[in-house]
N, C-alpha and C positions, 0 to 999 in steps of 0.2 A: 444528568446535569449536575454538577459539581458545587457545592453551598459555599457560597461566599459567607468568610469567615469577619464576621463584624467586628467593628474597635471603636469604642465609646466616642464618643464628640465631645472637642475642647470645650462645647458650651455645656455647661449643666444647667437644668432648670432648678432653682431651690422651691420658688411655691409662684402658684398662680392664682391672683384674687379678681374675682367678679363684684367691681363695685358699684354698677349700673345694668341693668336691663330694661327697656321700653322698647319693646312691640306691640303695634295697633294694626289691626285688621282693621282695612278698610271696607264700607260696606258693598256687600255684592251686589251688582252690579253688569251690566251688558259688556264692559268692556273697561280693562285698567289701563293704566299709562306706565311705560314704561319704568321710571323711576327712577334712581340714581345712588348708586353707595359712593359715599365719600369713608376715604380711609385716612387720620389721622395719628403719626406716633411721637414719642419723645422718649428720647433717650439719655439716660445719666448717669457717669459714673459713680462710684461711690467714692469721699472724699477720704475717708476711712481706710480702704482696702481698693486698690486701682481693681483688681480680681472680679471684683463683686458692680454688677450693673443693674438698674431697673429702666422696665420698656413700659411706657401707658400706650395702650391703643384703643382709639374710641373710634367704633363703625356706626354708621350714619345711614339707616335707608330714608330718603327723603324723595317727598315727590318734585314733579321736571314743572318750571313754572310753565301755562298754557297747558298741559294735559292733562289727563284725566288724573284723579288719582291711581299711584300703583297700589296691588295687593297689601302693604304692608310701609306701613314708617314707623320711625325708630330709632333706638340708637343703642349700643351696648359698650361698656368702657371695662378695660380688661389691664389688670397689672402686673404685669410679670419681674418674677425675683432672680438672675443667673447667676450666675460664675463661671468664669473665664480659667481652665486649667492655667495653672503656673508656668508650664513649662511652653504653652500654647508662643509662637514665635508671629502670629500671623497681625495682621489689624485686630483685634479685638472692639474696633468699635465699630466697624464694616460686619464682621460677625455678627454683633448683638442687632446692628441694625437691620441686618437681612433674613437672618436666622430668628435670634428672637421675635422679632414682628412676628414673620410667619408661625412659630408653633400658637403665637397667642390670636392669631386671624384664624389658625384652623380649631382653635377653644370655640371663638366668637362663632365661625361654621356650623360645628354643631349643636351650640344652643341653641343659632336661630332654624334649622331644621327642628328640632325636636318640639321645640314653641311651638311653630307653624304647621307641623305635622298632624294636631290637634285643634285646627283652626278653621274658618269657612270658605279661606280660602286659597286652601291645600298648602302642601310643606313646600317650601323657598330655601331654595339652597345658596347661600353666597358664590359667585361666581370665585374660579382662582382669578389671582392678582399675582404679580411678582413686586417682589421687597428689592428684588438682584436691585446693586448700583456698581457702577464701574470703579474698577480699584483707581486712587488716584493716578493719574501720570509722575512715573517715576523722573526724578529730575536727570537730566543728561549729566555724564558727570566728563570734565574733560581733561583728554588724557596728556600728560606734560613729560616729555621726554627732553633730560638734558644733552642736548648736543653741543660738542665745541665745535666752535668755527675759527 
């Protein structure tokens, strides 16, 4: 099988900070509820350098009103630092919002595994989620050809 030969991504990560973690094990129990992750992000460029952006992502396990409690509520807030290669021609802010989110949900991923992997009741893995959003609608452009008549 022949290696595909990698080329760096216009997004660079500069730093990733964890500036919240709360996870609570619920107590065990005959039976949990299912539960619910809410996923929150915001994104901004910087006013400074168009280049440079930061993403907050704050994940939320929260229990489903009427059920039982689930294994685990919480929440973990996550801040991510990028950059946008220079020469990068594409959306950059469709980028950072699909891209970024996700590398800092797969952060959030395994901290909440490894929390919960040490816990009473067993390790939780965040489900995948997709960040994809559709590129805008390119506006039609129309085409004007001079004719004499």
């Amino acid at each position: 099988m022949p290696k595909t030969q990698l080329k760096p991504s216009p997004l660079q990560l500069i730093s990733q900070d964890t500036l919240e973690v709360a996870i609570k094990a619920s107590k065990a129990g005959d039976a949990f509820g299912s539960g619910n992750i809410a996923v929150d992000r915001e994104v901004e460029q910087s006013a400074e350098d168009p280049n440079r952006w930061t993403v907050m992502l704050d994940v939320t396990l929260q229990a489903v009103e009427g059920e039982a409690a689930p294994p685990y509520t919480g929440h973990i807030k996550l801040l991510g630092f990028y950059k946008v290669h220079e020469d990068y021609r594409g959306d950059s802010d469709r980028l950072i919002r699909i891209t970024g989110a996700s590398m800092l949900y797969g952060a959030a991923r395994e901290m909440v595994s490894y929390i919960t992997a040490r816990s009473p009741n067993g390790m939780l893995t965040l489900p995948s989620i997709s960040f994809y959003e559709e590129a805008p609608a390119k506006k039609a452009t129309k085409k004007v050809t001079n004719k004499k008549t």
